[in-house]
VMD Tcl script that draws the C-alpha trace (Angstrom):
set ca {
  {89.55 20.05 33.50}
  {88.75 22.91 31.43}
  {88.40 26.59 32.62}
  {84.57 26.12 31.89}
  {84.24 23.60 33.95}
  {86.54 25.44 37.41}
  {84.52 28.53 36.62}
  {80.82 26.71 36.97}
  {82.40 24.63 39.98}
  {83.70 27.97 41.74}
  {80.40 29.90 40.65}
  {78.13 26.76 41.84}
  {80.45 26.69 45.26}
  {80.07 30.78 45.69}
  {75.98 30.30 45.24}
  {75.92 27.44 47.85}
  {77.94 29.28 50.58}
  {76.14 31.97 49.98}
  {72.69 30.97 50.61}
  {74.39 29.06 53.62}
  {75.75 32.37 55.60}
  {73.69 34.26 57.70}
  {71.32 36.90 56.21}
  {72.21 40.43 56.62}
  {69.09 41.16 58.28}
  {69.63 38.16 60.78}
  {69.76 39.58 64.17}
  {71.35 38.50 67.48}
  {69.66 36.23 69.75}
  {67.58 37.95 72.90}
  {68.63 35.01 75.01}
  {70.76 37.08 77.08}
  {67.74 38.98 78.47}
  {65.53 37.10 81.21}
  {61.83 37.30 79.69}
  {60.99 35.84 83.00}
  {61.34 39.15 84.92}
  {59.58 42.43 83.83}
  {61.09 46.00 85.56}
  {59.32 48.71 85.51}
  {61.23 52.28 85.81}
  {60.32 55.73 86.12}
  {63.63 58.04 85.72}
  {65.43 60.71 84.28}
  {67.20 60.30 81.57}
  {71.35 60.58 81.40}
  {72.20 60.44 77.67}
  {70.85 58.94 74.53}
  {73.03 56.61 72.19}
  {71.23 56.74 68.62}
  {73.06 53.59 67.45}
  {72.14 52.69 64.13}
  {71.45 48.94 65.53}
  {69.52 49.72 68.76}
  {68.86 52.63 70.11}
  {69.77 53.10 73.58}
  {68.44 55.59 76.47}
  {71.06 55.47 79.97}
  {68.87 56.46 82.43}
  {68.29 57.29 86.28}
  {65.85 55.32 88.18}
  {63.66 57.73 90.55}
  {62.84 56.15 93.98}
  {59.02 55.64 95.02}
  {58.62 59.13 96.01}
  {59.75 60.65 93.00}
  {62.12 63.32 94.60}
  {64.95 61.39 94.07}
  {67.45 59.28 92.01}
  {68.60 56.02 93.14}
  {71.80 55.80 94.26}
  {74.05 53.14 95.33}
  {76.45 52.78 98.42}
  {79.25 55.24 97.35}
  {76.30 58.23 96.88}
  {76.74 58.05 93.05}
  {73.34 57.80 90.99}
  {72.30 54.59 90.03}
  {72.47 54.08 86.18}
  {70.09 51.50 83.57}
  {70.08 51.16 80.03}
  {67.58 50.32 78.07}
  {67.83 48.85 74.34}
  {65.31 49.57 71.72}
  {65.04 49.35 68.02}
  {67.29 51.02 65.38}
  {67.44 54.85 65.68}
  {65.52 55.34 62.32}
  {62.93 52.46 63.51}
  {62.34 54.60 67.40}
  {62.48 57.80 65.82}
  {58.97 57.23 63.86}
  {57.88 56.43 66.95}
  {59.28 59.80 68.46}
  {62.49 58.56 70.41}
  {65.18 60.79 69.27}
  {68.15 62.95 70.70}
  {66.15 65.95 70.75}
  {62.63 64.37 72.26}
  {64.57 62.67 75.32}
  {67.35 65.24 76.30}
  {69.21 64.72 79.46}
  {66.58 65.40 82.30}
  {63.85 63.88 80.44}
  {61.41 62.23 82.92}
  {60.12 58.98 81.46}
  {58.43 55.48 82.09}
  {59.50 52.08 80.83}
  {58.91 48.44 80.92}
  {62.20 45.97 80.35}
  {63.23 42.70 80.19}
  {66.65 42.86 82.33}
  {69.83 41.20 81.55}
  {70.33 37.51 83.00}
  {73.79 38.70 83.74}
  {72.62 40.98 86.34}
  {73.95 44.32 84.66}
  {71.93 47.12 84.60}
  {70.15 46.94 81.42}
  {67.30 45.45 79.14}
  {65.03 45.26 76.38}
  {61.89 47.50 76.20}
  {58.91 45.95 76.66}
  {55.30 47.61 76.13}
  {55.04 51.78 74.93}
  {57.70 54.09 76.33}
  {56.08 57.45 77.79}
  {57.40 61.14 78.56}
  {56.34 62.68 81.48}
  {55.91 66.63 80.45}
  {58.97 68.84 81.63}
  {59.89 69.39 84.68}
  {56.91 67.15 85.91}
  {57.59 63.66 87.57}
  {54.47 61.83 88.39}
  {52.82 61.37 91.93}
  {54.61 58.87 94.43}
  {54.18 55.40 93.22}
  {52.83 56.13 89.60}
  {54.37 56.23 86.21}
  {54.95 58.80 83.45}
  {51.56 57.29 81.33}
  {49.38 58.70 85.00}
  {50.55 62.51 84.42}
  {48.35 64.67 81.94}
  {50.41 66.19 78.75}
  {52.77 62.63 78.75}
  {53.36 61.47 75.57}
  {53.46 57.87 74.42}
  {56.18 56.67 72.10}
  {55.64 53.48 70.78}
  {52.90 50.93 70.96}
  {51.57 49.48 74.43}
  {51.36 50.23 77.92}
  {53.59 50.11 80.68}
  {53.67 46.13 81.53}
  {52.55 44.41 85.15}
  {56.12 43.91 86.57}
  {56.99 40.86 87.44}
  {60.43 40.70 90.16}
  {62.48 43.71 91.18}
  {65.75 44.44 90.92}
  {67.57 45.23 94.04}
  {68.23 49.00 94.64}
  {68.60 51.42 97.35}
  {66.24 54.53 97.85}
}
mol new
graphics top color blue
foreach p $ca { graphics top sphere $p radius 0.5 }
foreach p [lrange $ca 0 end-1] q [lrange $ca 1 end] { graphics top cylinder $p $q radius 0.2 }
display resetview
């Protein structure tokens, strides 16, 4: 076999696999969040992960009064997480390190993890209660004047509830 002929047969074998493999902008599946269920938080936020992937906000669920955080059976706040888009993607839309600083107050809508941990994927706009400012017992960042909305949509009609302890 001449070199010719290995070259185009490697070359022709390089093209195939590569239109095979995965494209780099394929993304993971969102199988492992339960579209079923919709949660619906108000909290304060505990810190801000700016992955360049997806974006995530840990956060502090505040109970139906809104004097509180949740907190589990030890005393020790209950924690969420909720996923977004890429950093650069959220922070056209205003999410950033500086705009949701530990003690933000803020509303979101999530589909949770099947697995049960404490975490989804957004669902709806995400809004920012002004500082210092929660929102009347019962309501939601996007029912206080001066909140700001980040992101398109409203909050979403909940659908379940996750177990927690006020």
């Amino acid at each position: 076999m001449s070199i010719w002929k290995i070259v185009t047969a490697l070359g022709s074998a390089g093209l195939l696999s590569a239109s095979l493999a995965p494209s780099g902008n394929a993304h993971h599946s969102f199988a492992m969040f339960d579209d079923s269920k919709v949660y619906v938080f108000t909290g304060v936020v505990v810190r801000i992960n700016p992955d360049a992937n997806h974006l995530q906000i840990y956060f502090a669920p505040l109970n139906e009064e809104r004097k509180s955080v949740l907190r589990d059976d030890v005393g020790k706040p209950v924690v969420w997480a909720v996923e977004m888009a890429g950093s650069a993607e959220v922070a056209r839309e205003g999410v950033t390190v500086n705009n949701f600083k530990p003690g933000t107050i803020m509303s979101v809508g999530m589909h949770p993890l099947r697995s049960g941990q404490p975490a989804g994927d957004r669902q709806g706009g995400l809004f920012r209660c002004p500082d210092n400012t929660p929102p009347e017992p019962g309501k939601h960042c996007d029912a206080v004047g001066g909140h700001t909305t980040h992101g398109e949509g409203v909050l979403p009609e909940p659908k379940g509830a996750p177990e927690q302890k006020g």
